[in-house]
DRENVO-690577 format. One record per residue (C-alpha): x, y, z. Coordinates in steps of 0.25 Angstrom, whole numbers, plus 5000, padded with zeros to 4 digits. Each point is the difference from the previous one (the first is absolute). Layout:
N
XYZ/...
// end
This chain:
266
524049845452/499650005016/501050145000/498850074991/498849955006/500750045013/500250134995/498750014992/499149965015/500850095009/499950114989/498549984998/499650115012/500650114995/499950004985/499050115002/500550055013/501550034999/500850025010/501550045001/500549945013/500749855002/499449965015/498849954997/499349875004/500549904988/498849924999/498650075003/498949935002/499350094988/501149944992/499549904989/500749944986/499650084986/500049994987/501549995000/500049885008/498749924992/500950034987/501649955005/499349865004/499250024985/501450014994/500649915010/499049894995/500250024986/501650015001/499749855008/499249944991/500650014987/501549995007/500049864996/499750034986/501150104997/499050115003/499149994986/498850065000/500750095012/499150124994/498649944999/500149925013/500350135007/498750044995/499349905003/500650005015/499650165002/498649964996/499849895008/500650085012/499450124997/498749935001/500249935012/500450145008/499250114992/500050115009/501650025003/500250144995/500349984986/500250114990/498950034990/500749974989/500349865005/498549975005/499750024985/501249904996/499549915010/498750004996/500149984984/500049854996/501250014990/500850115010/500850094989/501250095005/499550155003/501450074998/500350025016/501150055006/499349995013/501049945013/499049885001/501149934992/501050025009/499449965012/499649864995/501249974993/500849945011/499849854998/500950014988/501450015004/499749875009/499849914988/500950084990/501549914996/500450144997/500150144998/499550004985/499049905005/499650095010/499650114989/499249914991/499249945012/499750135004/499650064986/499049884998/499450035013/499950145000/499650034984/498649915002/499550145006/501250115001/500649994987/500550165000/501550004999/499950065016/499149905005/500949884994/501350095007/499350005013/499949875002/501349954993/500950105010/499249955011/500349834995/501450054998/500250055013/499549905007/500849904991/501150065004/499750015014/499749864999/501449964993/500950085012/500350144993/500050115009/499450125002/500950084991/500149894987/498350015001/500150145000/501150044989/499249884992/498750065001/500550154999/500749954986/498949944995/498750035005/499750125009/501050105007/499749995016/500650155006/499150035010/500050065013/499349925013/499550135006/499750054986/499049894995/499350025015/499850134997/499750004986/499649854995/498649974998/499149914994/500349964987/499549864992/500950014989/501349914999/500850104996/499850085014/499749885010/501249894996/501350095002/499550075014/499649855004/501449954996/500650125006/499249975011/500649855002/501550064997/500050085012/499549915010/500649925010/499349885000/498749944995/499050085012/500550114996/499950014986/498549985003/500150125009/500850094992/499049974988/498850025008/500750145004/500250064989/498349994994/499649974987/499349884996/500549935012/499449854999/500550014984/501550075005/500249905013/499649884991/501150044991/501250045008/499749895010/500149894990/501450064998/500249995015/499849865002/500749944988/501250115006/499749985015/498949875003/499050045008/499949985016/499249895006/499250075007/499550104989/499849864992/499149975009/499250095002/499850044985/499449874997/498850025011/499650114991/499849914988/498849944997/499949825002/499950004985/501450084998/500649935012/500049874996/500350024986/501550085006/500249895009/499849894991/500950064988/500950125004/500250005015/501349934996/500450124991/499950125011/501350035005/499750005017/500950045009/500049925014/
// end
């Protein structure tokens, strides 16, 4: 899960001010995590603890997870729609298709004993708000990729399962930094992140080729960069300075429960 809040915190500067070039100062110091971060250690937490109970009540403890982080970083740039949802005592599903699913989805596929399993986990996570067919795709392409990453297929098996199952991923580099822009939707964020991850070359840059190419960048690096470190494992380095930018709170609860499950490379 390091992979997205990586990609969320470097990608936080430039949602609203795109630009289309790869050399660029990797962390900021305007940098800080959003709400994609707040919400991959809600999941994270929820996945954690009802692990030891076959995940039951995987759906309401997602809930009551995204309230209690919601409430505990109020003002992290969350969509309207989800300020409402987190606002309501009994949260209902508001039909989103919006690519907040996909960008909290990455705890999944480190906890999931399979691919089906993958699938389900990621439904009961994501239907709890997004429950429009594009919203559950979204984040369900984006566990499997990672699961795959995760289980040693390469670029080309994620790619052809993807294409054959989800979403078809021709684009053009130059054509997507001339043309792509914002976008919340899953359906317009999820296949240019992964496409994004596909052609990069290692975990840096798939951060940079996805901050290159605009749109929602802190919601499209959070995606393709989880993909990127299940695939690649993220440098030391880049470890390290990622977890200055989190809060004490967030700090100590990755380094007490999922420090041991980011893939570093020395």
């Amino acid at each position: 899960m390091l992979g997205a809040i990586i990609g969320d915190i470097v990608g936080s500067i430039y949602e609203f001010s795109n630009i289309n070039y790869k050399n660029f100062m990797l962390f900021d110091q305007g940098c800080f995590f959003t709400d994609d971060s707040v919400m991959t250690f809600a999941v994270a937490e929820a996945l954690r603890k009802t692990k030891n109970k076959n995940f039951k009540n995987l759906s309401k403890q997602t809930v009551k997870e995204m309230k209690k982080f919601g409430e505990l970083y109020p003002n992290k740039s969350y969509g309207l729609n989800f300020i409402k949802w987190l606002k309501q005592k009994h949260p209902k599903p508001y039909n989103s298709f919006g690519n907040g699913s996909a960008m909290r989805i990455s705890p999944v596929p480190y906890v999931a004993k399979s691919l089906d399993e993958v699938k389900q986990l990621s439904k009961e996570v994501t239907i709890v708000s997004h429950n429009h067919i594009e919203g559950i795709k979204g984040a369900e392409a984006t566990a499997v990729a990672i699961w795959l990453a995760l289980n040693g297929k390469s670029k080309e098996d994620i790619k052809k399962y993807i294409e054959d199952n989800y979403y078809k991923l021709d684009f053009d580099y130059e054509d997507l930094i001339e043309h792509y822009s914002f976008n919340e939707t899953c359906q317009n964020t999820v296949p240019q992140a992964i496409y994004c991850f596909l052609i990069s070359n290692d975990f840096e840059d798939c951060v940079r080729t996805s901050v290159s190419i605009g749109g929602d960048t802190d919601t499209l690096c959070a995606i393709s960069c989880a993909i990127a470190e299940a695939y690649y494992g993220i440098p030391k380095e880049i470890v390290n300075q990622a977890l200055m930018f989190l809060d004490d709170r967030l700090y100590e609860l990755y380094d007490k429960y999922y420090k041991t499950s980011t893939k570093v490379l020395n």
